[in-house]
C-alpha positions in Angstrom: 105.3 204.2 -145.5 105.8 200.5 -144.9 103.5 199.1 -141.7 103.9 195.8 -140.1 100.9 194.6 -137.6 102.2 191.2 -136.1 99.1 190.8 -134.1 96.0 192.0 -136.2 98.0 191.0 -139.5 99.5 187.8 -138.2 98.3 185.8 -140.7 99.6 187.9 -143.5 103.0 189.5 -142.1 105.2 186.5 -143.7 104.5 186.7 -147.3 102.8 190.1 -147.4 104.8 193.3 -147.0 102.3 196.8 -146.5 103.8 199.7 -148.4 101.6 202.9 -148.4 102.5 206.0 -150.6 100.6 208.9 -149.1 99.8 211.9 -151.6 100.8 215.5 -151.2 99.3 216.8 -153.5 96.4 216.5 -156.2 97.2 214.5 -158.9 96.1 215.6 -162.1 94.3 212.7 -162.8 92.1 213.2 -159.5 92.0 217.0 -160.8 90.6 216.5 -164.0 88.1 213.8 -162.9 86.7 216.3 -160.1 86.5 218.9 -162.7 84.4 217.1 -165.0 82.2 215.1 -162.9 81.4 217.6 -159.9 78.0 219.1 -160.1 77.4 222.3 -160.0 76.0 223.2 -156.2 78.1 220.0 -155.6 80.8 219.9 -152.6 84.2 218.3 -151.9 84.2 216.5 -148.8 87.5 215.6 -147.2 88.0 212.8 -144.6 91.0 214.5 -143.0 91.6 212.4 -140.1 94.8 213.0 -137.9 94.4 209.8 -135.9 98.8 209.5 -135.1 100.5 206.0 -133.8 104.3 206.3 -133.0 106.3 205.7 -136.7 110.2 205.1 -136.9 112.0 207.3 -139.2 113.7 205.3 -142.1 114.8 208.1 -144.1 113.7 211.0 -145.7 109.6 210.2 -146.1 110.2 206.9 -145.8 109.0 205.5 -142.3 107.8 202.0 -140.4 105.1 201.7 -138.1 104.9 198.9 -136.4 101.2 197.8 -135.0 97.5 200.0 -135.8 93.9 200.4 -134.5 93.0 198.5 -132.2 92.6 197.7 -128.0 96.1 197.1 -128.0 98.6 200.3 -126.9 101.2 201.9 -129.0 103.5 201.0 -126.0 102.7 197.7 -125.9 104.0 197.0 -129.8 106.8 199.1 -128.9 107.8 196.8 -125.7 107.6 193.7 -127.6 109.2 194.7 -131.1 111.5 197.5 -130.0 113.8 198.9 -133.1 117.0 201.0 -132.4 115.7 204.1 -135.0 114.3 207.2 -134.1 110.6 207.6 -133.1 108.3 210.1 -133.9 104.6 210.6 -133.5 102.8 211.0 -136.6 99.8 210.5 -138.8 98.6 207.1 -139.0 99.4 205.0 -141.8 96.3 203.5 -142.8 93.4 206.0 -141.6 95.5 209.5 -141.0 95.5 212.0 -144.3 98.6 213.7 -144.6 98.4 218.0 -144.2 99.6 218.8 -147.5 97.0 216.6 -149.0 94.1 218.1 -147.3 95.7 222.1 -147.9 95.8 220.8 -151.3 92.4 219.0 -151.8 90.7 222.8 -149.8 93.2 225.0 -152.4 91.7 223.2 -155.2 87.9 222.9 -154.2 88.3 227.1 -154.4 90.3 226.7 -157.9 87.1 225.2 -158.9 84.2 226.8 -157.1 83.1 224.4 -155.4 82.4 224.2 -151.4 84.8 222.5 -149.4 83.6 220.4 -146.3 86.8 219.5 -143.9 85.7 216.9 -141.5 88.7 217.3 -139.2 88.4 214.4 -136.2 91.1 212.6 -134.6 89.5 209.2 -134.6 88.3 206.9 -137.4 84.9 206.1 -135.1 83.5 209.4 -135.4 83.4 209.3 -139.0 81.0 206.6 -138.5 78.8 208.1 -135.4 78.6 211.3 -138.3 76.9 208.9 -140.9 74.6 206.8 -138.6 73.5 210.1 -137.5 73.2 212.1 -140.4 71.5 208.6 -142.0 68.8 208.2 -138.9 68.3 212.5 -139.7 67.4 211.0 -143.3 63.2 210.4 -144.6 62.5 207.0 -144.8 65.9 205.8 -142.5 64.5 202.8 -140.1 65.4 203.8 -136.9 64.4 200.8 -135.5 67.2 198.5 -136.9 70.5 198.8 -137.5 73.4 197.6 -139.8 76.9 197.0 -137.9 79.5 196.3 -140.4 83.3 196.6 -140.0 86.1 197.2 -142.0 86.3 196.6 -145.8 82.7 194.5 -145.1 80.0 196.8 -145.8 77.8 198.2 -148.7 76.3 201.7 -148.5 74.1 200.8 -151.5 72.2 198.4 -149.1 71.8 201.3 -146.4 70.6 203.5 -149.3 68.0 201.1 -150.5 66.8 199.8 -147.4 66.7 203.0 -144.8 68.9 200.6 -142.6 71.2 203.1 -140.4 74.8 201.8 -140.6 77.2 202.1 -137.5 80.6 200.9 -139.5 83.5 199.7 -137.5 86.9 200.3 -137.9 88.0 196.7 -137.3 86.6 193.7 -135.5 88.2 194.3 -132.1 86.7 195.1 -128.2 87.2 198.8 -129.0 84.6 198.8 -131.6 82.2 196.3 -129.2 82.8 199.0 -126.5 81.6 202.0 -129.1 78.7 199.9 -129.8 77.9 199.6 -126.0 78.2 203.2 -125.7 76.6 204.1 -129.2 73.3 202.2 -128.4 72.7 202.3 -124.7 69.5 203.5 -124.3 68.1 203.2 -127.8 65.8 200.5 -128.6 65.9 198.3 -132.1 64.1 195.6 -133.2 67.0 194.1 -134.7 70.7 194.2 -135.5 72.5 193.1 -138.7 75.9 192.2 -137.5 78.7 191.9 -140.1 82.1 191.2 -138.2 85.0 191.3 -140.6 86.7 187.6 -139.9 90.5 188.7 -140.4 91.8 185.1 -139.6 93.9 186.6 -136.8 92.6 185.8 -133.5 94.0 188.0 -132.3 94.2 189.3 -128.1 91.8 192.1 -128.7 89.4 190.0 -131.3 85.7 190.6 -129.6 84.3 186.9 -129.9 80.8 186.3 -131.2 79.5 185.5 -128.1 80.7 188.5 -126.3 78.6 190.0 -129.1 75.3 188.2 -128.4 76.0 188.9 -124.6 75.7 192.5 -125.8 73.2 193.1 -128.2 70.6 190.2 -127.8 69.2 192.1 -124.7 68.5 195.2 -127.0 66.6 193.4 -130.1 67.1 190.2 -132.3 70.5 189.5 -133.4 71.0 188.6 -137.3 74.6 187.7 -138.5 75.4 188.5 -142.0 77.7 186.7 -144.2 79.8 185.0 -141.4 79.7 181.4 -140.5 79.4 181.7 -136.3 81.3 177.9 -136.4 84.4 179.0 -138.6 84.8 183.1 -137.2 87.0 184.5 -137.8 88.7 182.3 -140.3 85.8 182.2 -142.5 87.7 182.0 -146.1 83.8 182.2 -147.9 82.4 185.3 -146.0 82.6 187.7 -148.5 80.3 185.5 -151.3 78.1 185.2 -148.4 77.5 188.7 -147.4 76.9 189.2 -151.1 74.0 187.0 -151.2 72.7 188.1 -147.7 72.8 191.4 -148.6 71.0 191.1 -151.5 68.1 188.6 -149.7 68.1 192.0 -147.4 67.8 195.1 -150.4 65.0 192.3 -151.4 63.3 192.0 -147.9 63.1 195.4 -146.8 63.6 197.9 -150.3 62.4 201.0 -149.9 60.4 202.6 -152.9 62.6 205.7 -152.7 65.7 205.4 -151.7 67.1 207.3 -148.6 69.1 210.7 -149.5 70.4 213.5 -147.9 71.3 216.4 -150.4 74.4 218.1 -150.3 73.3 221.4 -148.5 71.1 219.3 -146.2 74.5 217.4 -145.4 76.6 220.1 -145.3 74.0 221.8 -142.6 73.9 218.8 -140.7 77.2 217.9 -141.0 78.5 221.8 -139.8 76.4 221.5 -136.2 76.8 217.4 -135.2 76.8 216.4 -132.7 75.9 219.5 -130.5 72.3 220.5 -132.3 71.0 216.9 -133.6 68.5 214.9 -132.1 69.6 212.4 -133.8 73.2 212.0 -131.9 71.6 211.9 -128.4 74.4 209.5 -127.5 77.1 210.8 -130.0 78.1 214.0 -127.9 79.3 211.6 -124.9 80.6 209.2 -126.8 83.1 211.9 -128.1 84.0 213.1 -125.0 84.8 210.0 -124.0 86.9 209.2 -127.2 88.7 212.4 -126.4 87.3 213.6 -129.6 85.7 216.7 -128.7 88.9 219.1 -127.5 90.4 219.6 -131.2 88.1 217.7 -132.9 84.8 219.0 -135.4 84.7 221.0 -138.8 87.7 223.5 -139.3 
């Protein structure tokens, strides 16, 4: 699977060339290191999203897609970098899990004995409305702030040690400004911890800082984390940052326990979100909206 992105991956699309080999099956290596490290009551839990994106057909399993994620359309890519191949819709390269690999990764959690938990949804986002839910459900979360982080640029150990809910975003575009909107309206926080992922692309769907502030200062205090507000987003030392940043925050607001959720308490929570949770008051619109719901949930 090779993927080319020539406007969220400008910078990189000269000298680097994205090739993705998507499993099938259960290696044996994954097999033996599930065997001997699952718990016993423990569960397999499978990310199998089916988020698709139009991918031209190079040969036999071999394909090309051209553009990803984003506010800008599939059609739009395909206007302005046409190819003469055939066109299918298919699994995304980056976020979608092939169907053989999730039949294989259920057929094997039975092998084993161990529970399986599908979480079938069609967009990367809900993924992460699931955990800031499930974490706000948690003892000791902080409802009252709240950890924005995008892409590769988060740390779940922080969340864990601090009982700051996270609401991760796929990438640092206006979609993901627009599923904050929608994620937070009505909800009151003292402050947000913003982490936007500075991909050196400006690129036409890049949500600026400001358009950030514009958003979230009238809901609580705004702290940015890692980034340099002067340099975004071609901010080459943001990653040592964050690393200090986040550890000035485990220090500023560690918990003496850290939050947890057990894995039948997840798996129970997990089974009836968003429909039956307090906790995702704003979730079950957001889905909707998302066209999530129709075909979405737990198989």
């Amino acid at each position: 699977m090779c993927h080319v992105d020539p406007e969220h991956d400008r910078s990189l699309v000269r000298v680097v060339h994205f090739v993705r080999v998507k499993l099938h099956d259960l290696p044996g290596c994954y097999r033996d290191f599930i065997a001997s490290r699952l718990a016993p009551g423990g569960a397999l839990i499978l990310i199998d999203c089916d988020y698709s994106w139009p991918q031209y057909v190079l040969g036999e399993r071999r394909y090309l897609q051209v553009g990803g994620l984003g506010a800008i359309a599939a059609d739009d890519y395909g206007s302005r970098w046409p190819l003469d191949l055939p066109l299918e819709q298919r699994r995304e390269s980056e976020w979608g899990c092939p169907p053989q690999f999730a039949a294989a990764a259920e057929r094997f959690a039975v092998e084993v004995g161990a529970a399986a938990l599908p979480l079938h949804y069609d967009h990367p986002a809900t993924y992460s409305l699931l955990a800031r839910d499930a974490f706000a459900a948690c003892a000791g979360a902080r409802r009252h702030l709240l950890m924005i982080d995008s892409f590769n640029h988060f740390n779940p150990r922080t969340n864990l040690a601090t009982g700051i809910p996270p609401l991760w975003l796929p990438f640092n575009t206006i979609d993901g400004l627009d599923l904050v909107r929608r994620a937070t309206e009505g909800e009151a926080s003292e402050r947000f911890f913003l982490i936007p992922l500075p991909s050196f692309t400006r690129s036409p769907d890049t949500a600026s800082l400001g358009s950030w502030r514009e958003l979230l200062t009238p809901r609580g205090e705004v702290e940015f984390l890692g980034v340099s507000p002067r340099l975004y987003p071609a901010d080459p030392l943001a990653p040592y940052r964050l690393a200090r940043d986040l550890q000035a925050l485990r220090t500023r607001y560690l918990l003496e326990v850290p939050v947890r959720m057990d894995v039948a308490a997840f798996l129970a929570f997990a089974r009836h979100w968003p429909a039956n949770c307090a906790e995702a008051a704003n979730s079950v619109s957001l889905l909707r909206e998302l066209r999530l719901a129709a075909g979405g949930g737990l198989r």
